[in-house]
BADO-313206 format. One record per residue: residue in three letters; x, y, z of N, C-alpha, C in turn; residue number from 1. Coordinates in nm, 4 decimals. Layout:
<residu->ALA	n_xx->X	n_yy->Y	n_zz->Z	ca_xx->X	ca_yy->Y	ca_zz->Z	c_xx->X	c_yy->Y	c_zz->Z	num->NUM>;
...
end
This chain:
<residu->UNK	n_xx->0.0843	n_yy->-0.1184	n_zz->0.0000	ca_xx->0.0000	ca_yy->0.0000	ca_zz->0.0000	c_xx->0.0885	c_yy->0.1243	c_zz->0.0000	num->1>;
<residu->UNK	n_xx->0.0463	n_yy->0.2328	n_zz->-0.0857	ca_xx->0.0960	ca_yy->0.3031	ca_zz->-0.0934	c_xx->0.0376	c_yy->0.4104	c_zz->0.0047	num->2>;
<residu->UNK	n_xx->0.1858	n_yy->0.5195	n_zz->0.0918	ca_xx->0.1500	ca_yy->0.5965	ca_zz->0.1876	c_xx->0.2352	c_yy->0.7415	c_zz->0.1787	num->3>;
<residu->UNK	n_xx->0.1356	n_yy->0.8504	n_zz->0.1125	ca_xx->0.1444	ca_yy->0.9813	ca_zz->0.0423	c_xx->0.1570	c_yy->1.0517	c_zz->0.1724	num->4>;
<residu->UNK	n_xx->0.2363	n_yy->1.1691	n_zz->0.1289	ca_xx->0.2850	ca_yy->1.2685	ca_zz->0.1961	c_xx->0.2678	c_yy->1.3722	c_zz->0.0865	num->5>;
<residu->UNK	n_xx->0.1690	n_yy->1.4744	n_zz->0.1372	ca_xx->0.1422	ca_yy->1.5543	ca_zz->0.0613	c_xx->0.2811	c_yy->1.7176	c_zz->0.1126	num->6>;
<residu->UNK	n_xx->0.3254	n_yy->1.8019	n_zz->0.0095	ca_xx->0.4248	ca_yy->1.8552	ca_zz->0.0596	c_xx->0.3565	c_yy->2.0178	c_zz->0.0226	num->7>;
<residu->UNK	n_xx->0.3355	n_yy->2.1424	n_zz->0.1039	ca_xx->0.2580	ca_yy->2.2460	ca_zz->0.0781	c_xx->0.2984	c_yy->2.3978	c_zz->0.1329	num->8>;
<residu->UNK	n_xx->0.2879	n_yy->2.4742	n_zz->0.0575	ca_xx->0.3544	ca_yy->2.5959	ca_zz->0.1140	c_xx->0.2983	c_yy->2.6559	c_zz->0.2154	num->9>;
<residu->UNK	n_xx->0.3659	n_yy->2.6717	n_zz->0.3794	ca_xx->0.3513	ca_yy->2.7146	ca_zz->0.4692	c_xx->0.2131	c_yy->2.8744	c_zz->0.4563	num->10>;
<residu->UNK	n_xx->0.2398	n_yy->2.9234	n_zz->0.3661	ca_xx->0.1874	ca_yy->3.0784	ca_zz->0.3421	c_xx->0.0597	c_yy->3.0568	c_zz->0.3064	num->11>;
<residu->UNK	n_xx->0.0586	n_yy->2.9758	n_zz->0.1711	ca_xx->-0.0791	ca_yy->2.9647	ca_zz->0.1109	c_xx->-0.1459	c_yy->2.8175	c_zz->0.2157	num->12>;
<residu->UNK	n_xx->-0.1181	n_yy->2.7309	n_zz->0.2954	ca_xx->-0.1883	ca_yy->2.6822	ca_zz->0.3961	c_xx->-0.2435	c_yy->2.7682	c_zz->0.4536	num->13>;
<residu->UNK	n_xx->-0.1715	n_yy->2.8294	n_zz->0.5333	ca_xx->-0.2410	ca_yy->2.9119	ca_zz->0.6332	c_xx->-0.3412	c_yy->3.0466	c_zz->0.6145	num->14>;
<residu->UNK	n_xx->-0.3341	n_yy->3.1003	n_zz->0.4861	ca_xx->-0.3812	ca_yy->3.2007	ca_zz->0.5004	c_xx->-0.4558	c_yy->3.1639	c_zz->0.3396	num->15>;
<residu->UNK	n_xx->-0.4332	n_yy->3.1368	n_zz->0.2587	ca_xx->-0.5294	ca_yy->3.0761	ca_zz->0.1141	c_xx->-0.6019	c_yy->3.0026	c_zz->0.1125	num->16>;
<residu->UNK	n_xx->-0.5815	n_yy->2.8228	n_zz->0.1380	ca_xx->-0.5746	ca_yy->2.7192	ca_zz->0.0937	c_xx->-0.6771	c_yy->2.6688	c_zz->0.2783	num->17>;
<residu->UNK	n_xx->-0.8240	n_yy->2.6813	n_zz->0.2540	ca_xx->-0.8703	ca_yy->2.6162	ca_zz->0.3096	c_xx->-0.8402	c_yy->2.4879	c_zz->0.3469	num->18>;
<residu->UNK	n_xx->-0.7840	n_yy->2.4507	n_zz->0.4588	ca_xx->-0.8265	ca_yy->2.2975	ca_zz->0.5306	c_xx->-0.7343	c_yy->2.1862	c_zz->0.3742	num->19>;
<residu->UNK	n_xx->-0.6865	n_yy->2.2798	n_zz->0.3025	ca_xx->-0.6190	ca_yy->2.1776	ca_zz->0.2245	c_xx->-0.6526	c_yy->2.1155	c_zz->0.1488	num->20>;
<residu->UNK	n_xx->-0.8240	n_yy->2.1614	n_zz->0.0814	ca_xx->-0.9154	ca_yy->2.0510	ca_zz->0.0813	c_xx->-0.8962	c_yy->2.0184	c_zz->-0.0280	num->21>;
<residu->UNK	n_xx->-0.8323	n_yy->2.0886	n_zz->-0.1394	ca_xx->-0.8565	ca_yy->2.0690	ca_zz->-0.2848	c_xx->-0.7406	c_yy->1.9529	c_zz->-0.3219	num->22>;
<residu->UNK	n_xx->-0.6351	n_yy->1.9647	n_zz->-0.2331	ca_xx->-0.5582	ca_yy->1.8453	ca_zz->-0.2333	c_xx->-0.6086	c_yy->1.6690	c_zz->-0.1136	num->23>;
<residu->UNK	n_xx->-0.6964	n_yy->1.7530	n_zz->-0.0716	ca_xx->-0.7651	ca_yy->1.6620	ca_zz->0.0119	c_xx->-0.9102	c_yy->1.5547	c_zz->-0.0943	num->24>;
<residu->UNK	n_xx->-0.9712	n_yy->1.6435	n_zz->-0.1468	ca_xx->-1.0364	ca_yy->1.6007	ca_zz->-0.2492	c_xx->-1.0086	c_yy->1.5009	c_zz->-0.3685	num->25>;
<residu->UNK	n_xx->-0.8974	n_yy->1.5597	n_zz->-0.4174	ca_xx->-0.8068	ca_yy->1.5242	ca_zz->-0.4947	c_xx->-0.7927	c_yy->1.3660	c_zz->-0.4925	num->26>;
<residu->UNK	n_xx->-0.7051	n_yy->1.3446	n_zz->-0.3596	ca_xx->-0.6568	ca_yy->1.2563	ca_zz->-0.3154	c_xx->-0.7321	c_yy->1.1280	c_zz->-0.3369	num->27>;
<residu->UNK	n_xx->-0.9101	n_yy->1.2047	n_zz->-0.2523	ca_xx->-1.0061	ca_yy->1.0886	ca_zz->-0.2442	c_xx->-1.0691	c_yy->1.0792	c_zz->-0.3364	num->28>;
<residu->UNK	n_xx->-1.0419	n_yy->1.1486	n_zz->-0.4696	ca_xx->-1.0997	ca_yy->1.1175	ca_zz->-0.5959	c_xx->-1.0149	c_yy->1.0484	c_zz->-0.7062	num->29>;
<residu->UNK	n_xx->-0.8847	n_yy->1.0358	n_zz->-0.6432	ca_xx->-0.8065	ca_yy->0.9784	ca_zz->-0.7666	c_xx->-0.7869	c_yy->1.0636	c_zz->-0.8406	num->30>;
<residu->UNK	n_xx->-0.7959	n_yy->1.2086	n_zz->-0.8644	ca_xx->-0.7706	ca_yy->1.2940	ca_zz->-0.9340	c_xx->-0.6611	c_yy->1.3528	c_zz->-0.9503	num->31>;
<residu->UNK	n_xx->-0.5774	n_yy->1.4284	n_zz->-1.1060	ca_xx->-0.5212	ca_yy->1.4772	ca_zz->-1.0864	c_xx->-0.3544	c_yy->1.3551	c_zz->-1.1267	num->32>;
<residu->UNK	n_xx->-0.2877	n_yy->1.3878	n_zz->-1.0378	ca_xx->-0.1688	ca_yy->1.3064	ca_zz->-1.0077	c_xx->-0.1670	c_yy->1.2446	c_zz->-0.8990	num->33>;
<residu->UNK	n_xx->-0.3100	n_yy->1.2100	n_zz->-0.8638	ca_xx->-0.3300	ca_yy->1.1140	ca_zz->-0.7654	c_xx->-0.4237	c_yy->0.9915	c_zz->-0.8303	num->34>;
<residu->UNK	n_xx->-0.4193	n_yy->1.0009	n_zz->-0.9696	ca_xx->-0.4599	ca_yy->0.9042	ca_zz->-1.0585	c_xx->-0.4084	c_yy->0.7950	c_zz->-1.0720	num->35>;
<residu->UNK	n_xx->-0.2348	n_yy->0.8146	n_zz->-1.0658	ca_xx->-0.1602	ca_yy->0.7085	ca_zz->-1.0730	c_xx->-0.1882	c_yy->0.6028	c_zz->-0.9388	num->36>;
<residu->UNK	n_xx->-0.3034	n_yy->0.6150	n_zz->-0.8046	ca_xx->-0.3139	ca_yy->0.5236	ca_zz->-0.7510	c_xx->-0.4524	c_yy->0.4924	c_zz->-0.7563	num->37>;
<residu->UNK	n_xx->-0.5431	n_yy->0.4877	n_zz->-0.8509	ca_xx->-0.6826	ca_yy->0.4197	ca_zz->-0.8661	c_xx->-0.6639	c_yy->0.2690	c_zz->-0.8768	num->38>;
<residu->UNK	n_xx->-0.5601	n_yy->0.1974	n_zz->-0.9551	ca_xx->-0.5631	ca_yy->0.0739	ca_zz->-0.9448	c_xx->-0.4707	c_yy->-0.0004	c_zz->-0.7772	num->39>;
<residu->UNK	n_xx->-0.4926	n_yy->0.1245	n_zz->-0.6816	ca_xx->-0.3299	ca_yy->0.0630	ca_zz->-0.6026	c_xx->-0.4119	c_yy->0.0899	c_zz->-0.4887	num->40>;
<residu->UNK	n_xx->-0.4099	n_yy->0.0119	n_zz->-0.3645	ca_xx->-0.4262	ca_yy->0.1214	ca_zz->-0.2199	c_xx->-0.3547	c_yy->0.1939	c_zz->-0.2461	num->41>;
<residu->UNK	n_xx->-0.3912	n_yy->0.3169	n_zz->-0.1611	ca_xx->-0.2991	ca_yy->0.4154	ca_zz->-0.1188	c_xx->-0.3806	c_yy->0.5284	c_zz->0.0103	num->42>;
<residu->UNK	n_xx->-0.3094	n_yy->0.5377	n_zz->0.0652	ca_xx->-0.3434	ca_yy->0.6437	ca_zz->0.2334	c_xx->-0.2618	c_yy->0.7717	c_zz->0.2044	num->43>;
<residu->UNK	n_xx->-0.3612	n_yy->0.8499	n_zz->0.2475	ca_xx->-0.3004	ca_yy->1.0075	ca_zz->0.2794	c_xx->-0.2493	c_yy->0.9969	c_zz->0.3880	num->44>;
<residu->UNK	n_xx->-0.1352	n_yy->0.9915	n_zz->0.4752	ca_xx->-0.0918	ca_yy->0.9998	ca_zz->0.5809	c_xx->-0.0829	c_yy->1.1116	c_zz->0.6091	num->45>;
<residu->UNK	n_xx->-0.0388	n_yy->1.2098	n_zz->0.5383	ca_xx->-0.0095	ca_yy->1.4188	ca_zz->0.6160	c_xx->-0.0466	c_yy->1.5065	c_zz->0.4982	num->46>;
<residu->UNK	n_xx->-0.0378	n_yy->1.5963	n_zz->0.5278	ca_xx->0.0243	ca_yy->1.6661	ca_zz->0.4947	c_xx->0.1005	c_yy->1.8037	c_zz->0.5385	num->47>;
<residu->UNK	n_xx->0.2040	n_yy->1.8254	n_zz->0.5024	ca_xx->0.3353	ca_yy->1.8939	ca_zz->0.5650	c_xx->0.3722	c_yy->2.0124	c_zz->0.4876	num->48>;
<residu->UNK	n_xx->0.3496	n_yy->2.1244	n_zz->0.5629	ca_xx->0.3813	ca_yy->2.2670	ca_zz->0.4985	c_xx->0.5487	c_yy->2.2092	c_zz->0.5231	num->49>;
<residu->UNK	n_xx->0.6069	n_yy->2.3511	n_zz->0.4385	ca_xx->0.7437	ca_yy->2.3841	ca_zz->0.3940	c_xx->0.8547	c_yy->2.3898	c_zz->0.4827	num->50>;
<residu->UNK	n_xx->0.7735	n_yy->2.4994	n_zz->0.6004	ca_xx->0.8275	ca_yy->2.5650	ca_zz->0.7076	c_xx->0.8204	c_yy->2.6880	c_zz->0.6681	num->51>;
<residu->UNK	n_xx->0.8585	n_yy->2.7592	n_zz->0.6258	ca_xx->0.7796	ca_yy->2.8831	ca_zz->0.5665	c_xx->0.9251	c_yy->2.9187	c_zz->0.4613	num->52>;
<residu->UNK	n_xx->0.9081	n_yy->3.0454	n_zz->0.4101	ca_xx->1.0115	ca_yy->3.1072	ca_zz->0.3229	c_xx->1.1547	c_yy->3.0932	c_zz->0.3901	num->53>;
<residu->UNK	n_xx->1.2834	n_yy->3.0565	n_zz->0.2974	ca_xx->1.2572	ca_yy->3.0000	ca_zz->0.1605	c_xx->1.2729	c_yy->2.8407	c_zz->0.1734	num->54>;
<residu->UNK	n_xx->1.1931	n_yy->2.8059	n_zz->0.2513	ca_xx->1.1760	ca_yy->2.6118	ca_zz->0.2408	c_xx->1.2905	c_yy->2.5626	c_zz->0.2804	num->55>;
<residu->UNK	n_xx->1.3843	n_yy->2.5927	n_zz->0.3196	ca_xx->1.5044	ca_yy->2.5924	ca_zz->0.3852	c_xx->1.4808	c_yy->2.4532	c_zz->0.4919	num->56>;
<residu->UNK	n_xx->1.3723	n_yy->2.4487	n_zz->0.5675	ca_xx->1.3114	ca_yy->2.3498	ca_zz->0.6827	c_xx->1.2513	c_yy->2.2749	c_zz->0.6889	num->57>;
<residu->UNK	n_xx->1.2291	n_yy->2.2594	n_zz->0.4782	ca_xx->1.1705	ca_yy->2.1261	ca_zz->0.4592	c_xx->1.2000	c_yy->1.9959	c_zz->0.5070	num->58>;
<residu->UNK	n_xx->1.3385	n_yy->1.9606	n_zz->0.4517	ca_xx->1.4021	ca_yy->1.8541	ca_zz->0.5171	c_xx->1.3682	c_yy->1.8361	c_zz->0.6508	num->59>;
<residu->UNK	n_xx->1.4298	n_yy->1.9122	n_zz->0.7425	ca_xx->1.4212	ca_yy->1.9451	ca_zz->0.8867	c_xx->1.2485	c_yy->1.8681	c_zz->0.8687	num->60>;
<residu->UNK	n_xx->1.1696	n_yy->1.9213	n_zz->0.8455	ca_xx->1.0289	ca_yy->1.8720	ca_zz->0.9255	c_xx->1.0127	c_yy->1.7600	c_zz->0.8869	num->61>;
<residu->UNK	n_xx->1.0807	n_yy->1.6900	n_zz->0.7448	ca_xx->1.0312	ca_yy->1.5441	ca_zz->0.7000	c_xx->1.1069	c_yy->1.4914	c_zz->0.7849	num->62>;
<residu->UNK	n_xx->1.2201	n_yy->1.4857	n_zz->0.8927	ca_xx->1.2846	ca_yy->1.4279	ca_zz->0.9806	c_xx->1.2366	c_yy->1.3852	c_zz->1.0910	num->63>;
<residu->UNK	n_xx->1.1379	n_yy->1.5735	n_zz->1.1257	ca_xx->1.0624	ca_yy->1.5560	ca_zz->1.2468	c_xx->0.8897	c_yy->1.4291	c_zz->1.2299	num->64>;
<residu->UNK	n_xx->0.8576	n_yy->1.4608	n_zz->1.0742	ca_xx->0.7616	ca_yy->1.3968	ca_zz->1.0351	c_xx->0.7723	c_yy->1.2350	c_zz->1.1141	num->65>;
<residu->UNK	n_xx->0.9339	n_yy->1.1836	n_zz->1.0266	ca_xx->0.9707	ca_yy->1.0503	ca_zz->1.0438	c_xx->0.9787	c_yy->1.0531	c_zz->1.1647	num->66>;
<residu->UNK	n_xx->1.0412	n_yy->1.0960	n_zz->1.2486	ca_xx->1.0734	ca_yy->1.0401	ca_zz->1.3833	c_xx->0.9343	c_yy->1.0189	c_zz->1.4973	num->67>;
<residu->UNK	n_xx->0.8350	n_yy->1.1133	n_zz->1.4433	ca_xx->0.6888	ca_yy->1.1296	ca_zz->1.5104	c_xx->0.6186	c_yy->1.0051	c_zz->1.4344	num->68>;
<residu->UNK	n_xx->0.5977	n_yy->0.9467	n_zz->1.3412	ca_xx->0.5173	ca_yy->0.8247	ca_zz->1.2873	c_xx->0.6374	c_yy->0.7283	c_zz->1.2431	num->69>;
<residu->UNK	n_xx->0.7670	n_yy->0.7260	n_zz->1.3117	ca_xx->0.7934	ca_yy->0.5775	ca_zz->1.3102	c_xx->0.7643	c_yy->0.4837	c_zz->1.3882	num->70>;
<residu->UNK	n_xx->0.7112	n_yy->0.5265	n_zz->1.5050	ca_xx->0.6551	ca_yy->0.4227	ca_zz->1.6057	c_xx->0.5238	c_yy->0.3598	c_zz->1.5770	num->71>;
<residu->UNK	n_xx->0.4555	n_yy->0.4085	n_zz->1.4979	ca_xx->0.3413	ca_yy->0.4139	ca_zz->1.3944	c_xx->0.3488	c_yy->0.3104	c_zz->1.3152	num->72>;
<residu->UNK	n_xx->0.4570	n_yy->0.2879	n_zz->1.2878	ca_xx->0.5068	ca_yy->0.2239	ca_zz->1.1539	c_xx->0.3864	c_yy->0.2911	c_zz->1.0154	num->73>;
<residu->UNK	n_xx->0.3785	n_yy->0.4421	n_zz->0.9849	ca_xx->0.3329	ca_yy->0.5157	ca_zz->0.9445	c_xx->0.4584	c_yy->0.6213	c_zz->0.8931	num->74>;
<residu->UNK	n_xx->0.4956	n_yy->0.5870	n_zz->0.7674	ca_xx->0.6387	ca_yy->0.6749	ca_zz->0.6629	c_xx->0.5482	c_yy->0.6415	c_zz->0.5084	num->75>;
<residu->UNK	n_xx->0.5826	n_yy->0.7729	n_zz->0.4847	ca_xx->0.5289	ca_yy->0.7639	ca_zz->0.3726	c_xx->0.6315	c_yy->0.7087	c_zz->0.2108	num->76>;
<residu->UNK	n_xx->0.5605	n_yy->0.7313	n_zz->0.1750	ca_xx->0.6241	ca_yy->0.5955	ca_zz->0.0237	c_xx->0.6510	c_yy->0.6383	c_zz->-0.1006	num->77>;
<residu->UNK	n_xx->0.5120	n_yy->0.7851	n_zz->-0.0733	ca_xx->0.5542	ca_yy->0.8589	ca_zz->-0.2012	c_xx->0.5363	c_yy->1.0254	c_zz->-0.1150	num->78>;
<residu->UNK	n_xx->0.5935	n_yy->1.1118	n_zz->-0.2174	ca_xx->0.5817	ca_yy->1.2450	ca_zz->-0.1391	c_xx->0.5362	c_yy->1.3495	c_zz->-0.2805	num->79>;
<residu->UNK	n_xx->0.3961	n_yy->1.4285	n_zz->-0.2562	ca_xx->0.3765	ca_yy->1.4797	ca_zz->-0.3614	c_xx->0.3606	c_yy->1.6250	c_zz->-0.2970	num->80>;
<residu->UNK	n_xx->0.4138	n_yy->1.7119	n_zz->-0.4419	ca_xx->0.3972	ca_yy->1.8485	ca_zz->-0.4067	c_xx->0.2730	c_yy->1.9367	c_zz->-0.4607	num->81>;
<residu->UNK	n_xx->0.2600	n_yy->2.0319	n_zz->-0.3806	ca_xx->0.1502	ca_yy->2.0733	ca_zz->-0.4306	c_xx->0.1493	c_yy->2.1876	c_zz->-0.5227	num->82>;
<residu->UNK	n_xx->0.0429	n_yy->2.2016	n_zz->-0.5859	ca_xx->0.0322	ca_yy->2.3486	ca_zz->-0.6754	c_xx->0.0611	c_yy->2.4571	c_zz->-0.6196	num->83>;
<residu->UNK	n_xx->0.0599	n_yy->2.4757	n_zz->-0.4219	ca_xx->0.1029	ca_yy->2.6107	ca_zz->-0.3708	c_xx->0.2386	c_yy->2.6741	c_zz->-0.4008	num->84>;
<residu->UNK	n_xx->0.3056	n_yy->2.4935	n_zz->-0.4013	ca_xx->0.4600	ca_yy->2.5220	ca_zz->-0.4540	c_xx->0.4475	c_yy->2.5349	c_zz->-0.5451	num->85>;
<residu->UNK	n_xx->0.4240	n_yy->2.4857	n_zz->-0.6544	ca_xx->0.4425	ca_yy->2.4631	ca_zz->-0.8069	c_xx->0.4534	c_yy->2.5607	c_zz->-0.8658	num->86>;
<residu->UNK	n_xx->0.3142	n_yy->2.6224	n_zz->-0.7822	ca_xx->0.2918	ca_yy->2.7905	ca_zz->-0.9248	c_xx->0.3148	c_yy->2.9073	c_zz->-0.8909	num->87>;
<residu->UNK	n_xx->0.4070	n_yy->2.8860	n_zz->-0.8058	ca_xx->0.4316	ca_yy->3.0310	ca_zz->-0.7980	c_xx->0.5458	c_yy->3.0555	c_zz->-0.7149	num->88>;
<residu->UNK	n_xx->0.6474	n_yy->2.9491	n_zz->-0.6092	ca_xx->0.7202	ca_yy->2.9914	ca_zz->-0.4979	c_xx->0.8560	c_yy->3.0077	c_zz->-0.5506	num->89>;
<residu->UNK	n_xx->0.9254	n_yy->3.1669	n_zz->-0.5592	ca_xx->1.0744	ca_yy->3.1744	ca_zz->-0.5673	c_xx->1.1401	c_yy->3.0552	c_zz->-0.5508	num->90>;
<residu->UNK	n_xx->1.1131	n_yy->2.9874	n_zz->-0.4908	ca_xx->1.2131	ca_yy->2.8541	ca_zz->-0.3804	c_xx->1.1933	c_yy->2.7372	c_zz->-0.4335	num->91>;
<residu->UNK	n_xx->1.0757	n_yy->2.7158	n_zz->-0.5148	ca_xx->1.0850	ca_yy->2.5677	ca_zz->-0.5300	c_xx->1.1664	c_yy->2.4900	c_zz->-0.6069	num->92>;
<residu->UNK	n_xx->1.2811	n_yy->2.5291	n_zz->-0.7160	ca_xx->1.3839	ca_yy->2.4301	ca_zz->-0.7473	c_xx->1.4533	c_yy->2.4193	c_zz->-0.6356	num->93>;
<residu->UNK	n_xx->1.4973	n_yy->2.4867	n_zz->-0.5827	ca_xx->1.5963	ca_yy->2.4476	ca_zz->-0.4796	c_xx->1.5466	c_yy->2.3883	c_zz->-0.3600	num->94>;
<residu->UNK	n_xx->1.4123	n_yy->2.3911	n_zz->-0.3348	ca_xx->1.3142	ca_yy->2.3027	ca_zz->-0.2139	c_xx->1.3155	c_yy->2.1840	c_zz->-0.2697	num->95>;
<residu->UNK	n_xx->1.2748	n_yy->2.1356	n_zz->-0.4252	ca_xx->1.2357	ca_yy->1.9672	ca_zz->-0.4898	c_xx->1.3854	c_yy->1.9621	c_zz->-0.4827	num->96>;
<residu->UNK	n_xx->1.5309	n_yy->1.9656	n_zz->-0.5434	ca_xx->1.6311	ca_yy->1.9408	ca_zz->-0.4973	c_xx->1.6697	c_yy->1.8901	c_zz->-0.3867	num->97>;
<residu->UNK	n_xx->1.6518	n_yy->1.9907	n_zz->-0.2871	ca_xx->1.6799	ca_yy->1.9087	ca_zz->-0.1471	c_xx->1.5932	c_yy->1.7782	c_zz->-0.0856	num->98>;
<residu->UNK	n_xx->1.4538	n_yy->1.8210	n_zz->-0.0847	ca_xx->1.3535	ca_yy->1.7045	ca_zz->-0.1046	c_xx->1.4093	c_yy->1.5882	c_zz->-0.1882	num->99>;
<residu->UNK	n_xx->1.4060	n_yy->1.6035	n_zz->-0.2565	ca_xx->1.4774	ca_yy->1.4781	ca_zz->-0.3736	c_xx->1.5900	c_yy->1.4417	c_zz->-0.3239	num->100>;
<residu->UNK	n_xx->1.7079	n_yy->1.5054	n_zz->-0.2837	ca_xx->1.8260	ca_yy->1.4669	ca_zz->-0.2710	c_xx->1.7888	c_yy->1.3915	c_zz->-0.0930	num->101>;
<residu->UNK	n_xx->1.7226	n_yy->1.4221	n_zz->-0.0175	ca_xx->1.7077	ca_yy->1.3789	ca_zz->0.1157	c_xx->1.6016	c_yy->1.2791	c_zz->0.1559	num->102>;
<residu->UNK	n_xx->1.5118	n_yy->1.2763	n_zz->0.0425	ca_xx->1.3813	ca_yy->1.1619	ca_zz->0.1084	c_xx->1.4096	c_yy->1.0214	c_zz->0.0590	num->103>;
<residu->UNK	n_xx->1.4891	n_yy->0.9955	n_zz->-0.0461	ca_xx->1.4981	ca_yy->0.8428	ca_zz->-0.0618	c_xx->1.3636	c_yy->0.7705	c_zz->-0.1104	num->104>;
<residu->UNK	n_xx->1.2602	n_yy->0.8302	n_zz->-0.1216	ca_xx->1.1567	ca_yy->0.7960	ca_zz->-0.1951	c_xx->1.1213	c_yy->0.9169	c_zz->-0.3200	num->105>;
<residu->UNK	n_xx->0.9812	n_yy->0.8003	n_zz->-0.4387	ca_xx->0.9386	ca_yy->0.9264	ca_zz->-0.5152	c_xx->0.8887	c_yy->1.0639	c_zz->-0.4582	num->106>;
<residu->UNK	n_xx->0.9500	n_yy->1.1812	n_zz->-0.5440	ca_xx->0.8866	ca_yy->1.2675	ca_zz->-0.5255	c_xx->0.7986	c_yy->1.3385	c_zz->-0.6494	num->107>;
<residu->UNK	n_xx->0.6578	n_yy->1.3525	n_zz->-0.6128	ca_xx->0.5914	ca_yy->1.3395	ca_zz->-0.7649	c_xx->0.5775	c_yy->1.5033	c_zz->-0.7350	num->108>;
<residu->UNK	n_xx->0.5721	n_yy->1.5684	n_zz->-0.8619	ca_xx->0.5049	ca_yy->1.7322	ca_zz->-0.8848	c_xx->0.3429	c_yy->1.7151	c_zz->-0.9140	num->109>;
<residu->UNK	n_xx->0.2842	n_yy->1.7871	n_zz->-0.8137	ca_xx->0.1482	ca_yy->1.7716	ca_zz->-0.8524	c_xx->0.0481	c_yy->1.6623	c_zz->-0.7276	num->110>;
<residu->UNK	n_xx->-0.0600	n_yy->1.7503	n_zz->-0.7796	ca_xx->-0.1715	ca_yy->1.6856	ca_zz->-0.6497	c_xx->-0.2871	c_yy->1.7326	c_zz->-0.7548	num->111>;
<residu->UNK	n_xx->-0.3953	n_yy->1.7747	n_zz->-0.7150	ca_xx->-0.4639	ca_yy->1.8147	ca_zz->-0.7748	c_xx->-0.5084	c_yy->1.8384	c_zz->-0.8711	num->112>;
<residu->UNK	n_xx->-0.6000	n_yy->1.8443	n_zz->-0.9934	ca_xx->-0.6438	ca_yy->1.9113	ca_zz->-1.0960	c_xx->-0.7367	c_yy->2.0728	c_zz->-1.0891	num->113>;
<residu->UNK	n_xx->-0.7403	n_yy->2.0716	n_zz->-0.9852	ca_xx->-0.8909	ca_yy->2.2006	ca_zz->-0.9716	c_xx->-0.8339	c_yy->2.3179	c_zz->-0.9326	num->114>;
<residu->UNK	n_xx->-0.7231	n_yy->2.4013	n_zz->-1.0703	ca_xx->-0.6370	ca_yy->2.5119	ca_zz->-1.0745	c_xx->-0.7859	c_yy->2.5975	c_zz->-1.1763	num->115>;
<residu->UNK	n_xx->-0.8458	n_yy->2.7199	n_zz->-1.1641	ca_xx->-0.8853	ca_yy->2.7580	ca_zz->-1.2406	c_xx->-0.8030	c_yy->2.8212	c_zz->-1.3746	num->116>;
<residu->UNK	n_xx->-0.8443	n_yy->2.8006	n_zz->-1.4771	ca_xx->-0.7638	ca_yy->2.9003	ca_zz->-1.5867	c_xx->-0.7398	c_yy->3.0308	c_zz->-1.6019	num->117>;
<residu->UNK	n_xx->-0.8664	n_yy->3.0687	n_zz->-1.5291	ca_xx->-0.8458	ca_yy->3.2486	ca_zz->-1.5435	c_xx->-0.8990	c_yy->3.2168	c_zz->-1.4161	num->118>;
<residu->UNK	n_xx->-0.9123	n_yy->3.3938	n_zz->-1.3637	ca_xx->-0.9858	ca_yy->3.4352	ca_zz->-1.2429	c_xx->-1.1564	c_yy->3.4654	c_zz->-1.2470	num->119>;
<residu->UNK	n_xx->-1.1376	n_yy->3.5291	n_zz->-1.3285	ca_xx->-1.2915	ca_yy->3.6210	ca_zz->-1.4068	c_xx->-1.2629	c_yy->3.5674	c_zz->-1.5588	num->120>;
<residu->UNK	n_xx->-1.3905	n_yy->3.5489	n_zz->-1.5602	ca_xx->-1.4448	ca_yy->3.4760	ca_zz->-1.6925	c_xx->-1.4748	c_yy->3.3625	c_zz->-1.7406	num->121>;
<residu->UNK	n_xx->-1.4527	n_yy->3.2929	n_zz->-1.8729	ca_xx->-1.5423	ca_yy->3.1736	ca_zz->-1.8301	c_xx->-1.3713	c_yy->3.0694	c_zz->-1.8766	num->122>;
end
């Protein structure tokens, strides 16, 4: 079974990104780049803001992540990022770099499909 770690920018959590839900949705719809597990179990185990600007404390919290759900026997398997990063954060090559270079598992780009195209209009 596969066990996701969703990865999300500290800023747009807290102050945009209701309750997470659209990656929460996502998840439980198979949608998106969470398609690749319709034929597979798979569990949302977290999801884990950045630490805030410039993601510098990512690592750092996937450490703290691991060390809090290894007694769990609860580590996740795959680690996906979200559109907060994706579309827009100064930081994120050098955040998926370190991520990548430090988690030892996949790290997929992408969660969600439900980005509008425009703001206003159709």
């Amino acid at each position: 079974m596969e066990k996701v770690l969703i990865v999300g920018c500290k800023r747009a959590m807290n102050d945009i990104c209701i309750a997470c839900s659209r990656c929460s949705v996502g998840f439980n719809r198979k949608d998106g780049e969470f398609a690749r597990y319709q034929e597979n179990e798979a569990e949302l185990i977290g999801i884990l803001n950045c630490g805030d600007c410039p993601g510098g404390a990512v690592v750092s919290r996937l450490i703290q992540l691991k060390l809090w759900n290894a007694p769990l026997d609860e580590l996740p398997t795959k680690i996906h990022i979200a559109p907060c990063i994706l579309s827009g954060c100064p930081y994120k090559d050098q955040m998926l770099e370190s991520i990548r270079n430090k988690a030892g598992i996949e790290v997929i780009e992408g969660t969600h499909p439900y980005k509008p195209a425009v703001v206003f209009g159709e």
